[in-house]
C-alpha positions in Angstrom: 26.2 -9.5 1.2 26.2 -6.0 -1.2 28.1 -5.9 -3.7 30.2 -2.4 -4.8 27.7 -0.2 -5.7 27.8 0.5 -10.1 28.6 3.9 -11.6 27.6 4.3 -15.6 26.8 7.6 -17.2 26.0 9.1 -20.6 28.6 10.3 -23.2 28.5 14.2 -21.9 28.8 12.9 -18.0 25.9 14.9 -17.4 23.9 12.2 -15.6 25.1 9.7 -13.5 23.8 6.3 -12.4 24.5 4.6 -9.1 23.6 0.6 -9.1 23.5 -2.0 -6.4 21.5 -4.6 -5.7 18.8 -3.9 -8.4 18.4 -0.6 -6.8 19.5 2.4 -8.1 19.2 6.3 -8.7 20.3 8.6 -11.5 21.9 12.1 -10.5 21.9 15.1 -12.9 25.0 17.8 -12.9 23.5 21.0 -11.7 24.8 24.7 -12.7 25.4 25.2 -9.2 29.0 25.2 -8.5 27.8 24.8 -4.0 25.7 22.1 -5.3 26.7 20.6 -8.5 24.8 17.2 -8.5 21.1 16.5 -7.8 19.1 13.3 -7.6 16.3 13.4 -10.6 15.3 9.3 -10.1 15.5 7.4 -6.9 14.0 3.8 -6.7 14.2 4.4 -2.4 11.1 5.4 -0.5 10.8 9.0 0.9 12.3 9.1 4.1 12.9 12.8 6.0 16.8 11.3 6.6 17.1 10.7 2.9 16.0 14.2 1.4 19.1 15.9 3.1 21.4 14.4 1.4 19.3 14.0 -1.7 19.4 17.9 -2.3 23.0 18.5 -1.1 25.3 16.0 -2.8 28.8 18.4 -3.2 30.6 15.5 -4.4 30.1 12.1 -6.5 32.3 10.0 -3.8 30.3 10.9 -1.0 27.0 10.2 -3.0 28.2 6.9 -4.0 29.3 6.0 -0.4 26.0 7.3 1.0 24.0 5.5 -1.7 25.4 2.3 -0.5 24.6 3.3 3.2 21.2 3.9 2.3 20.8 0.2 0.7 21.9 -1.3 3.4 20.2 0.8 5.9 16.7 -0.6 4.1 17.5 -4.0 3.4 15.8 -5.6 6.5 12.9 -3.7 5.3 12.2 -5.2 1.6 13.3 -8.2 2.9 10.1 -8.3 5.6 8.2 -7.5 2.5 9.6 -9.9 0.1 9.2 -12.4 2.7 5.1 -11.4 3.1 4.9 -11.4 -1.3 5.9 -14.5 -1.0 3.7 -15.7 0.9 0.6 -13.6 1.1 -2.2 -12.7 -1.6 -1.1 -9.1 -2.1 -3.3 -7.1 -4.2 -1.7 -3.6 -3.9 0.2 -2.8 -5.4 0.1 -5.7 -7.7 4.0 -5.0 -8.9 5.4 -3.6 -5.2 8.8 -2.0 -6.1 11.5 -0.6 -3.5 9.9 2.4 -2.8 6.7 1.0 -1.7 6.9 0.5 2.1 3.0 -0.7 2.0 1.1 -4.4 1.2 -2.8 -4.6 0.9 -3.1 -8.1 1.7 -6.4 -10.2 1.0 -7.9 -11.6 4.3 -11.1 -13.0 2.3 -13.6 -11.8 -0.3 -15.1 -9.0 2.5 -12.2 -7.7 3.8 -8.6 -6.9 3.4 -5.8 -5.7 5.4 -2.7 -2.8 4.2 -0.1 -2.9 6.4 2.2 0.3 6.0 5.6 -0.6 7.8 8.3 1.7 8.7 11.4 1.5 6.1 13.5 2.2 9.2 12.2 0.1 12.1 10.3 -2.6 9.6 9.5 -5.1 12.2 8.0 -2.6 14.4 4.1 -2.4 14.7 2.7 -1.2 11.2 0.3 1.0 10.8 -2.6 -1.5 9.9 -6.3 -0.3 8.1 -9.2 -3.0 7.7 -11.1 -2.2 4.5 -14.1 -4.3 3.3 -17.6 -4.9 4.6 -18.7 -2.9 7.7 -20.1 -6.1 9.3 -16.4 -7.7 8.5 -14.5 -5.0 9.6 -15.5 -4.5 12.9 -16.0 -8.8 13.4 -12.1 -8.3 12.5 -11.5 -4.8 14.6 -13.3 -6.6 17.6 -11.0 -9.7 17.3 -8.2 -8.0 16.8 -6.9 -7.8 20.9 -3.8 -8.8 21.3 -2.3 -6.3 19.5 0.1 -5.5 22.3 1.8 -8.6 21.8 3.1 -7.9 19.0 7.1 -8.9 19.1 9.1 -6.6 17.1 11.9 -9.7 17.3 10.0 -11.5 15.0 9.4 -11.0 11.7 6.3 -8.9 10.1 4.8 -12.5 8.5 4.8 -14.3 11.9 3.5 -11.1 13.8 0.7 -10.6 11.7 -0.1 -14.0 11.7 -0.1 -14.3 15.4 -2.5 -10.7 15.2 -4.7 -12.7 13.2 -4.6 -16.2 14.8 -3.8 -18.1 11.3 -1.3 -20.5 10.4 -0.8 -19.3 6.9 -2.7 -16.1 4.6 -5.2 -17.2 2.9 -5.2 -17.3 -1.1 -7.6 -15.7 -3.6 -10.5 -17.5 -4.6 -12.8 -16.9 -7.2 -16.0 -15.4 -6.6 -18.8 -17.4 -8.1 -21.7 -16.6 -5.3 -22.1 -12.6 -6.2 -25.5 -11.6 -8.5 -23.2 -10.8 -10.8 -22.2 -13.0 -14.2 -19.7 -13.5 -16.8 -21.1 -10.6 -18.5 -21.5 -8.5 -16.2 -19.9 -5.0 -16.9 -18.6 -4.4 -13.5 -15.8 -6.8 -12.4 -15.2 -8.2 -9.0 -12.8 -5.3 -7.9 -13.9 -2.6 -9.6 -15.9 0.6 -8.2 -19.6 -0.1 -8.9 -19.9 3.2 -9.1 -17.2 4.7 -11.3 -16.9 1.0 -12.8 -12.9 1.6 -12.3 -10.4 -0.3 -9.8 -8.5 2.5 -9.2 -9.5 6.1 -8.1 -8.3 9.8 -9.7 -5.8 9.1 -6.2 -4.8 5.7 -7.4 -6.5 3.8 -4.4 -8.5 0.2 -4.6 -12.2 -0.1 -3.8 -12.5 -0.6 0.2 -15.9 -0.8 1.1 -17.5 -3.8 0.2 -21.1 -4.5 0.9 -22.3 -6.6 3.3 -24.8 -8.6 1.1 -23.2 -12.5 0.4 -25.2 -12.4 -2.6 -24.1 -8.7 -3.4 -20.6 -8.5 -2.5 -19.8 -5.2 -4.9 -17.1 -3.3 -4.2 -17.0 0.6 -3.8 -14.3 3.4 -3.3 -15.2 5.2 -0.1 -14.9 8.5 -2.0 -17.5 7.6 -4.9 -19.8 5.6 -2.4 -20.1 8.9 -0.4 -21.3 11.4 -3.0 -23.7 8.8 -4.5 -25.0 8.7 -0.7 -24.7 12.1 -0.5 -27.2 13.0 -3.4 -30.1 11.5 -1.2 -30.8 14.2 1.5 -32.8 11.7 4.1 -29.2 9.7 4.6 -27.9 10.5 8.1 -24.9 11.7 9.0 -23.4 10.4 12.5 -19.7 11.0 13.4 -18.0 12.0 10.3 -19.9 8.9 8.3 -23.0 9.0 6.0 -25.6 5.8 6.4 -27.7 4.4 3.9 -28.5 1.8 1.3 -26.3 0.3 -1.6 -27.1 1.6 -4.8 -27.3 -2.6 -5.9 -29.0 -4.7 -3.3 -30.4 -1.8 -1.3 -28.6 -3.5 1.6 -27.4 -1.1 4.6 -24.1 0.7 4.1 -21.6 3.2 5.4 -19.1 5.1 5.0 -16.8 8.4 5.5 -18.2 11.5 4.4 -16.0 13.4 1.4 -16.7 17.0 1.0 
């Protein structure tokens, strides 16, 4: 059940914050006298319904009032995804907060899976992306058929479960078959390229390569411009071909201009 939603301010009254349910948002008083409040922290996703509002609050009671409207519109939402944190290896983001309406969720040390679900129809089909090993991927892809059984009267957890044909997510194990050691300067999840886990647009590596012995990880946008600088690799359909820069095993991926 919500609670009534928390109003505190600063000494001047010049900004405002709303509260409830560990959620909140801070509003600023604007010059405007048409529009004299404005919204300069939200902890909500973006949502088109939401930005309305968010940019024509006339008056503090009928923020407050849609504020708790909007926390209760969303909390079937970050309950689906509380309930697949709980029980799923999530590794992006690695601290999910209210405004992220996405998991990437470990299927095994190939591939993983990042659901994106919608913040106002959350057990709805997601939008769902495979990332990992080409070999693994489309194994997965190609397994994947009963997607149109998915049962939007269940919960995301049980859906995805039944997509997948697993009684429970696996957990994260520690790789100890790669060529790489303990002193190794590239770790298990970081770019072997730019040796970083996350990109310059804040993305995990997800291409892996297919080599069991191998195993390194790449961002597709690095892998394709270190592919690109060798002019025999082909070029098929929007994705460049050739070998890993490690193992010299086959590998592909989307072309980046």
């Amino acid at each position: 059940m919500l609670k009534e939603v928390q109003v505190s301010s600063d000494d001047n009254l010049k900004t405002i914050k709303l509260s409830l349910n560990d959620i909140s948002v801070i509003l600023e008083r604007n010059e405007s006298a048409e529009i004299p409040w404005k919204i300069i922290s939200s902890d909500f996703p973006k949502i088109p319904i939401f930005e309305y509002f968010a940019k024509n609050i006339t008056k503090l009671n009928i923020a407050i009032t849609k504020f708790k409207w909007q926390v209760e519109l969303l909390e079937k939402a970050w309950e689906q995804l509380k309930e697949i944190d709980e029980n799923c290896c999530v590794i992006d983001p690695l601290e999910p907060n209210k405004s992220h309406m996405h998991r990437r969720i470990y299927l095994s040390q190939f591939i993983s899976m990042t659901i994106t679900i919608s913040p106002l129809k959350p057990t709805a089909l997601p939008e769902i992306k495979l990332f990992g090993s080409d070999s693994e991927v489309k194994k997965q892809t190609d397994y994947i058929s009963n997607i149109l059984d998915w049962d939007p009267d269940c919960s995301i957890l049980e859906n995805l479960k039944m997509l997948l044909n697993i009684y429970e997510f696996p957990k994260q194990q520690k790789d100890t078959e790669t060529i790489e050691d303990k002193n190794a300067i590239i770790g298990n999840r970081e770019c072997g390229i730019c040796t970083s886990e996350k990109s310059e647009d804040d993305e995990l590596p997800d291409k892996i390569c297919n080599n069991t012995q191998c195993k390194i990880h790449y961002h597709s946008a690095c892998l394709s411009k270190w592919l690109q600088k060798n002019a025999g690799n082909q070029v098929v359909f929007g994705y460049i071909y050739g070998i890993c820069p490690y193992c010299k095993e086959k590998i592909s991926c989307p072309i980046e201009h």
